[in-house]
Phi, psi and omega in degrees: 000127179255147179224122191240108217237152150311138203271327180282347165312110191291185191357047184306317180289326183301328173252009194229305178354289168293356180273324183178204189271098184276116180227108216259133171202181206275138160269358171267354157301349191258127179249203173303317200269354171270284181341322188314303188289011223241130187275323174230155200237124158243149209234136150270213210247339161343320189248145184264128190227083125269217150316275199291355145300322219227013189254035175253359196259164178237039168297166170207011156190141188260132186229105162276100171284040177198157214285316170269159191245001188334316189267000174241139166275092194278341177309319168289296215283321194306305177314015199204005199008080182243111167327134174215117184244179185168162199222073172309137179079353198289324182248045202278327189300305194309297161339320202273330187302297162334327177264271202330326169271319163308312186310281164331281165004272204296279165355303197255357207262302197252347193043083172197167172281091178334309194297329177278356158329160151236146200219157192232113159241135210266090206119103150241084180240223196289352181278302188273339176290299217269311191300330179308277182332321194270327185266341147310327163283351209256331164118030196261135180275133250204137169214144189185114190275125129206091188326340214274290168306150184249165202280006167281337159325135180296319187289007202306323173294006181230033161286135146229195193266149192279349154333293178316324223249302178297005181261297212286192217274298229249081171279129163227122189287155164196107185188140183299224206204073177239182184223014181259133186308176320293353203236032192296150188239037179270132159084312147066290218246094191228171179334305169305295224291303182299303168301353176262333195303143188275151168267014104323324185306171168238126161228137222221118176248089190251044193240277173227131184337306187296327192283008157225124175325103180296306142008233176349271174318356172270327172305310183308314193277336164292349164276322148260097205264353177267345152327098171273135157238130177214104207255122151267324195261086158294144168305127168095331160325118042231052154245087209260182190286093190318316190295336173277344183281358199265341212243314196282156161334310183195131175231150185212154179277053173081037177252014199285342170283016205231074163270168185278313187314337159293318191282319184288326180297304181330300193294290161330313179283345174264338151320310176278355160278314194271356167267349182285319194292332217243313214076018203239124206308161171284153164243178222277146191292122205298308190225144165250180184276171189299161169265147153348098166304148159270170148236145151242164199235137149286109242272345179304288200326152146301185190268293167328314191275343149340285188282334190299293155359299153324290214292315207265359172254024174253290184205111152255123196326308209278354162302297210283339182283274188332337191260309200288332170269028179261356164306350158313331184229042207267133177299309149238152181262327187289338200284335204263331160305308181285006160266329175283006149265358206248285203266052184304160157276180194265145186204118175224144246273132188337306183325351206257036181201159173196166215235114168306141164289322189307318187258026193230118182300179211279325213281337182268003182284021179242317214255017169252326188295310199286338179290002181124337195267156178272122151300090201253000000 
């Protein structure tokens, strides 16, 4: 069996290694003509696996280490019965983790309270669902478009209409990418959308580049140059618009999932599709996660600056901001966008760290358990 795998895929070799003759490479390398011969292709979301990949190929089965299919035609493959596996959910904590530092970021930057926002969200799927809950807990009033759920949905008393979604403090997309009627988000957020939008507002993109006209927004921000904005996801990546990256609040290269624990889920799960699609018994488990970081907080601080405090020694954004604005003076910029993803540092999700209660005033041990961290 030949295996044609993305080089970011983590411990692509540890779990695949032994399924057959494994060959790891840049995912924007891989074409037709590497595929052809290749019984199975695992893929990050960089590479588009249609017809004109695969249909010279003798794959029989597709593997996605990332939570969207966007970047896939599953309709062809179902129609060409070609196995398709993918790792829905893997990386949602790392996203929810990712608006939270930014929140913290932006909070102490600007000085204000995050927690007293109000936030309109886009998309409640595994993302838009786990952030909702967690700022519900946190006592946050919640708004939240998704056309595609019904009112059987848990969160359903807190749908409004995207007009609505769109008034509040806080917008954050978390939505695939389609272009199909009725309910398309390519553009979602466009030019009409960007002129009603308060130029107070916060606005947030961990979902996909397109779904908001970068375009557009670059117009919006040169007229509101006091707009904060903030993108992981670009149009055009990995050439993505320079002039807009000079302007927004905080940029990153498409990295708000690329926790190790997201990534490692990824793997395990398309693995384990791909051992069900196979037939092939499990083998013994590879890695376990890491023990506990402690963090300590200063006990000085106020309960915000605390709480900020918290957010930004687990993970902080404006490192990854600091990185992303030396593309400004980047000879190419996409080879240097794509590198600052392949070689990201290791980064892990609120879950892996925990805090003395002793050093955390007491009003913040319910609203540090619910962003994720352990109280010891």
């Amino acid at each position: 069996m030949k295996i044609i795998a993305d080089e970011n895929i983590a411990q692509v070799g540890e779990y695949f290694g032994n399924g057959g003759e494994l060959k790891v490479m840049p995912g924007r390398a891989i074409n037709a003509d590497v595929v052809k011969d290749a019984d199975v292709l695992l893929v990050r979301s960089v590479t588009v696996v249609d017809q004109q990949l695969l249909r010279n190929s003798r794959c029989k089965f597709v593997g996605t280490a990332t939570s969207g299919i966007d970047h896939i035609d599953t309709a062809w493959l179902a129609e060409n019965n070609i196995g398709l596996g993918w790792a829905r959910g893997c990386n949602a904590e790392s996203v929810v983790d990712y608006v939270f530092s930014t929140l913290a970021s932006l909070s102490e930057k600007n000085h204000f309270d995050w927690r007293g926002l109000s936030y309109g969200i886009v998309g409640c799927g595994e993302v838009g669902c786990r952030l909702a809950i967690k700022l519900l807990g946190l006592q946050c009033k919640v708004f939240i478009y998704d056309p595609f759920l019904d009112g059987s949905h848990q969160l359903a008393s807190h749908f409004a209409d995207y007009n609505k979604v769109l008034e509040q403090d806080v917008i954050t997309f978390h939505t695939p990418i389609t272009s199909n009627l009725p309910w398309p988000t390519w553009h979602i957020m466009g030019a009409s959308e960007l002129n009603v939008f308060s130029p107070q507002s916060i606005l947030i993109n961990a979902s996909r580049g397109a779904v908001v006209n970068n375009k557009a927004l670059l117009a919006r921000l040169e007229k509101h140059p006091e707009q904060q904005v903030v993108l992981d996801a670009w149009e055009g990546e990995p050439d993505i618009i320079l002039d807009l990256l000079k302007r927004v609040a905080i940029a990153t290269p498409h990295i708000a999932g690329y926790s190790r624990e997201g990534k490692l889920n990824g793997t395990r799960m398309v693995h384990a599709q791909f051992r069900n699609f196979f037939g092939i018994e499990e083998s013994e488990k590879i890695e376990a996660f890491s023990q506990k970081i402690l963090l300590e907080i200063e006990k000085s601080l106020p309960p915000l600056g605390q709480l900020n405090q918290l957010i930004r020694q687990a993970y902080d954004v404006m490192r990854d901001h600091a990185d992303m604005e030396k593309l400004l003076h980047a000879s190419n910029v996409g080879i240097e966008f794509d590198m600052l993803r392949k070689t990201y540092p290791v980064r892990q999700e609120f879950s892996a760290y925990s805090v003395r209660a002793s050093g955390l005033g007491e009003s913040l041990h319910n609203q540090a358990r619910i962003l994720g961290f352990t109280l010891v």
